[in-house]
C-alpha positions in Angstrom: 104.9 110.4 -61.7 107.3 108.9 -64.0 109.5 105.6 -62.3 112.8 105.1 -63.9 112.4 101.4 -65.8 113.4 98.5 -63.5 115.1 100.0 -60.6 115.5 96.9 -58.7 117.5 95.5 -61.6 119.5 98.4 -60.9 120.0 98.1 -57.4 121.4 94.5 -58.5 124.0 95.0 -60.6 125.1 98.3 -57.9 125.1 95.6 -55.7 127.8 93.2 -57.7 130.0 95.9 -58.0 130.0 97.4 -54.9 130.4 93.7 -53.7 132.9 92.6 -56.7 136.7 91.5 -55.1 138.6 94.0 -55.4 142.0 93.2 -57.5 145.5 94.2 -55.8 146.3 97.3 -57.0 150.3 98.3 -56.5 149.5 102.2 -57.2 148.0 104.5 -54.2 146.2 106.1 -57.1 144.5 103.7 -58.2 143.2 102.2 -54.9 142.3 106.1 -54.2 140.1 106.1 -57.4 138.8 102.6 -56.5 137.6 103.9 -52.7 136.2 106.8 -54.5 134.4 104.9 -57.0 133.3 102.7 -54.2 131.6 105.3 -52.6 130.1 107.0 -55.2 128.4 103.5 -56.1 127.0 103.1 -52.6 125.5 106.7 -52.3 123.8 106.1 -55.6 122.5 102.8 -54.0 120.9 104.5 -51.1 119.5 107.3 -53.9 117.7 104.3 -55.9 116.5 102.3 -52.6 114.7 105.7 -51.7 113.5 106.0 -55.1 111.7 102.7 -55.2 110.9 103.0 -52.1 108.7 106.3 -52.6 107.9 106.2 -55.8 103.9 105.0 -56.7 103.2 101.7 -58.4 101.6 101.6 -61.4 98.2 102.1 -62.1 96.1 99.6 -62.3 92.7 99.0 -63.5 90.6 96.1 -62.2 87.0 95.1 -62.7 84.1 95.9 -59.6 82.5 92.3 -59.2 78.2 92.6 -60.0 76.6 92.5 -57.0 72.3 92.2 -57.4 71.0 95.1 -55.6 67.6 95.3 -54.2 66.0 98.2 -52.4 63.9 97.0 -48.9 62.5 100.3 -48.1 65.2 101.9 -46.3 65.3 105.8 -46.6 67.2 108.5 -45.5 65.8 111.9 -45.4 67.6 115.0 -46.5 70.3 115.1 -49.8 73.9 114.7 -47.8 75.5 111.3 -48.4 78.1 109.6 -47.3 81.7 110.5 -48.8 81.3 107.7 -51.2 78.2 107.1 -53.1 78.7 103.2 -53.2 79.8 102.8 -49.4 79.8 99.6 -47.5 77.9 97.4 -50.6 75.3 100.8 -50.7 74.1 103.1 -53.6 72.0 105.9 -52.5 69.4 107.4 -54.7 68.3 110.4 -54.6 64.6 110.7 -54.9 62.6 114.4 -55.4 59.8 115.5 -53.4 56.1 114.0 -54.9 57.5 110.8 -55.8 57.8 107.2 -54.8 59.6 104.6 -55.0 57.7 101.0 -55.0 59.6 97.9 -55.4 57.7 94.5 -56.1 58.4 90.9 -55.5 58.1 89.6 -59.1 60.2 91.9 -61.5 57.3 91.3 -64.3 54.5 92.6 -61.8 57.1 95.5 -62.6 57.4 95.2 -66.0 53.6 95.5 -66.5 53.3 98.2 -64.6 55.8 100.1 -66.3 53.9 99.1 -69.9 51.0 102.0 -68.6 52.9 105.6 -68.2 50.5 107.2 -66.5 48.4 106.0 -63.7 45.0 107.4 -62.8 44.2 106.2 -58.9 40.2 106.6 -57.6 39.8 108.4 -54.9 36.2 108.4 -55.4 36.3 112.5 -55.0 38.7 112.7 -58.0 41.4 111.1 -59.5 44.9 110.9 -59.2 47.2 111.1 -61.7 50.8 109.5 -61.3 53.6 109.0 -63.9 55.7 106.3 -63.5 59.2 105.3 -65.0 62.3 102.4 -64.7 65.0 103.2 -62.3 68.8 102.6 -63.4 71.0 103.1 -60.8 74.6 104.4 -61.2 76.8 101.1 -60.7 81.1 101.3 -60.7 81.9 98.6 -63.2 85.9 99.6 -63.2 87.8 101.7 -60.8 91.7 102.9 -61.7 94.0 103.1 -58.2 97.4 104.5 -57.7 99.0 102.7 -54.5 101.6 104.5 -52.4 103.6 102.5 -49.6 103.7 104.9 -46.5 107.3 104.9 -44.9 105.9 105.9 -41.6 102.7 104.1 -41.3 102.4 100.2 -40.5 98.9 98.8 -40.7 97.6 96.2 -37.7 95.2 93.3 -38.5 94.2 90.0 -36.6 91.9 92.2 -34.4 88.9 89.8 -32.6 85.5 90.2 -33.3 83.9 91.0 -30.4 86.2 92.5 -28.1 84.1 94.4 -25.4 86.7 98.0 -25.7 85.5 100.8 -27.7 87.3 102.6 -30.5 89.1 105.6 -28.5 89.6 102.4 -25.8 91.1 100.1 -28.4 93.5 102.8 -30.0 94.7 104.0 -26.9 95.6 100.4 -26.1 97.6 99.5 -29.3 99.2 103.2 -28.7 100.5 102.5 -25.6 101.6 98.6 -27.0 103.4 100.0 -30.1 104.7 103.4 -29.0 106.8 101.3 -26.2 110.6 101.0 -27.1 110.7 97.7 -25.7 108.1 96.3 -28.4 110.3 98.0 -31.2 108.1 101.0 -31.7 108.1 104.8 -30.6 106.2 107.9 -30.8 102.5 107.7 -32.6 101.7 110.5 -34.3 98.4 109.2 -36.1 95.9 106.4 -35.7 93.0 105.2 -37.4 90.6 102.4 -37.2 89.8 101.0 -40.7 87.8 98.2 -41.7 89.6 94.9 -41.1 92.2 96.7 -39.3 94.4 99.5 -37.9 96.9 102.3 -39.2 99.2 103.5 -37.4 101.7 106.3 -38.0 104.9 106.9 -37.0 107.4 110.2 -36.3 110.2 108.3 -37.4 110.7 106.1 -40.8 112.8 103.7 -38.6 110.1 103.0 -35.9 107.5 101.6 -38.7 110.5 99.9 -41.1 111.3 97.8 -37.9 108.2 97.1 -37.1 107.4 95.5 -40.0 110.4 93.6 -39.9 109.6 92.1 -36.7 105.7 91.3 -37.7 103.9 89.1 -35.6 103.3 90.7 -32.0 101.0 89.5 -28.9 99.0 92.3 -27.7 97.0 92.7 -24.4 93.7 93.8 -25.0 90.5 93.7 -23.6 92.3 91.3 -20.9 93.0 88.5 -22.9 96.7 88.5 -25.4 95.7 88.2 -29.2 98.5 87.4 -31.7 98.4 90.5 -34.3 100.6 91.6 -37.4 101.7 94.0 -38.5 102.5 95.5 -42.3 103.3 98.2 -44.4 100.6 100.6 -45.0 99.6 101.1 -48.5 97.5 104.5 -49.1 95.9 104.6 -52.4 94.3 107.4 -54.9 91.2 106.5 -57.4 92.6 107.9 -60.5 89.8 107.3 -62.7 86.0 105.1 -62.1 83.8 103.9 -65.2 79.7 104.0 -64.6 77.4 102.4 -66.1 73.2 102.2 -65.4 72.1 99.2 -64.3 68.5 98.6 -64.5 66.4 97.7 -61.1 63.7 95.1 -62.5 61.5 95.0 -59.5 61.7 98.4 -59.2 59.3 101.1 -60.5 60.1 105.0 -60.0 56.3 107.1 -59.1 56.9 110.8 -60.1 54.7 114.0 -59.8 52.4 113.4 -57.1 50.5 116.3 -56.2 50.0 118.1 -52.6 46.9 116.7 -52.0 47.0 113.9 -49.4 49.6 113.3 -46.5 52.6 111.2 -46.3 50.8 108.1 -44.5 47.5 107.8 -46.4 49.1 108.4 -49.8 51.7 105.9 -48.9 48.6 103.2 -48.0 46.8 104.3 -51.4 50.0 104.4 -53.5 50.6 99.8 -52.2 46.7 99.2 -52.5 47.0 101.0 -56.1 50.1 98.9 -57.2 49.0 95.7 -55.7 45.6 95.3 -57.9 45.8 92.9 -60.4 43.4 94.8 -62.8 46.4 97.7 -62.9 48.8 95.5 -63.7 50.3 95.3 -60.0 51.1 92.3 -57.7 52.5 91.7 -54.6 54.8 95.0 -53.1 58.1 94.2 -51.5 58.7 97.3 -50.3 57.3 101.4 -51.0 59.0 104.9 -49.5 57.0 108.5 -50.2 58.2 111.4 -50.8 55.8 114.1 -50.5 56.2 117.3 -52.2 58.7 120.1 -50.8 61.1 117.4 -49.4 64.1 115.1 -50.9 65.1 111.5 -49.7 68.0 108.8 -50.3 66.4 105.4 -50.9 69.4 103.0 -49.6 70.1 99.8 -51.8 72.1 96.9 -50.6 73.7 93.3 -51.4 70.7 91.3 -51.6 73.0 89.1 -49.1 72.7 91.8 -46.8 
């Protein structure tokens, strides 16, 4: 959407003239054209207050700060993932069936593991074979949002930590607070709980506008009064995210393991493989199977996590 240049600038100088003292005028024409001029101007106002009011701001792009990613073993089985790929500090990658995912304490045990493509693993009645490969995950280095400022919603932060009420409990309860006339809301159409906060939403523009006016509020909940805010609600669109692979050091991807053993005693032969010195292995952090016919999301997080 295209916003007319500098429409606050606008409002402004509607303002001064609307404002401006008027001169005395002897002719009834004249102060006729003058009320109608008058008029006009403040109808316009309104028109450019609504305008800048709905209209999105402008697109901006901002850098996704690096944060070192380390997998502890953590699967999920199945291929349905959240709505996000990168939810909550995660990235979830998917891993086929008859592979394995081994991640090592010291990324140059992983390094010289990597140096051999193919593994051959005794198994004193025959061997078995095992390719192995880096992992790159898909990281967001820069993510382009359009914000919107919602006219009917208000957003509500301050909540406590720890309050003993559960979700439906602690929407109901700042329903009932805000929807009361007395606390300058009115009739909730729409709630939300939201990380960090609240939304609200509103069947009239008025109810939300005034609330943010107002602000601060003390809220029963839980049995104790807690001082929360309240704001405008900003909804907001990705326009456009930029990828880029971002290699795993400790990590080493195991791929096309056949049908042969089951999913615990391959997983104990896969570590005891990886850990032996003479293969180029070390110490293993973590190690998740796959076996053949299934599919799995290995979880990374923060290593702060």
């Amino acid at each position: 959407m295209k916003v007319e240049a500098k429409p606050a600038s606008r409002i402004r100088a509607l303002l001064g003239k609307i404002k401006a003292p008027q001169k005395v005028l002897h002719s009834g024409s004249q102060f006729r054209f003058l009320q109608e001029e008058q008029a006009r101007l403040k109808m316009r106002l309104q028109e450019l207050k609504r305008e800048l009011r709905n209209c999105p701001q402008d697109k901006v792009p901002f850098p996704v700060p690096e944060v070192p990613l380390v997998f502890r073993g953590q699967t999920q089985q199945g291929t349905e993932v959240p709505k996000s790929l990168v939810s909550n500090l995660r990235i979830y990658y998917p891993l086929p069936g008859g592979s394995a995912l081994v991640n090592f304490d010291d990324p140059k045990v992983a390094y010289r593991v990597l140096q051999q493509k193919e593994h051959k693993i005794d198994l004193e009645e025959f061997w078995l074979r095992v390719q192995v490969q880096p992992l790159e995950l898909p990281v967001v280095t820069t993510i382009q949002v359009s914000s919107r400022m919602s006219g009917r919603r208000v957003l509500v932060t301050g909540l406590p930590g720890g309050l003993k009420l559960s979700e439906e409990e602690l929407l109901d309860k700042l329903e009932i607070f805000f929807g009361k006339t007395k606390n300058g809301g009115g009739d909730v159409e729409s709630r939300e709980l939201l990380h960090g906060g609240v939304m609200l939403g509103f069947v009239k523009d008025e109810v939300a506008q005034n609330l943010c006016r107002i602000g601060q509020f003390t809220v029963p909940l839980g049995g104790q009064e807690f001082p929360l805010k309240v704001s405008p609600y900003m909804s907001g669109e990705i326009q456009k995210a930029e990828l880029r692979p971002q290699p795993m050091p400790q990590s080493v991807l195991v791929l096309n393991i056949p049908d042969v053993l089951d999913g615990p005693e391959l997983h104990d032969i896969l570590e005891i493989h990886f850990q032996k010195p003479t293969r180029g292995g070390g110490e293993v952090e973590a190690l998740t199977v796959v076996p053949p016919g299934q599919r799995g999301l290995a979880i990374f997080t923060s290593e702060s996590c």
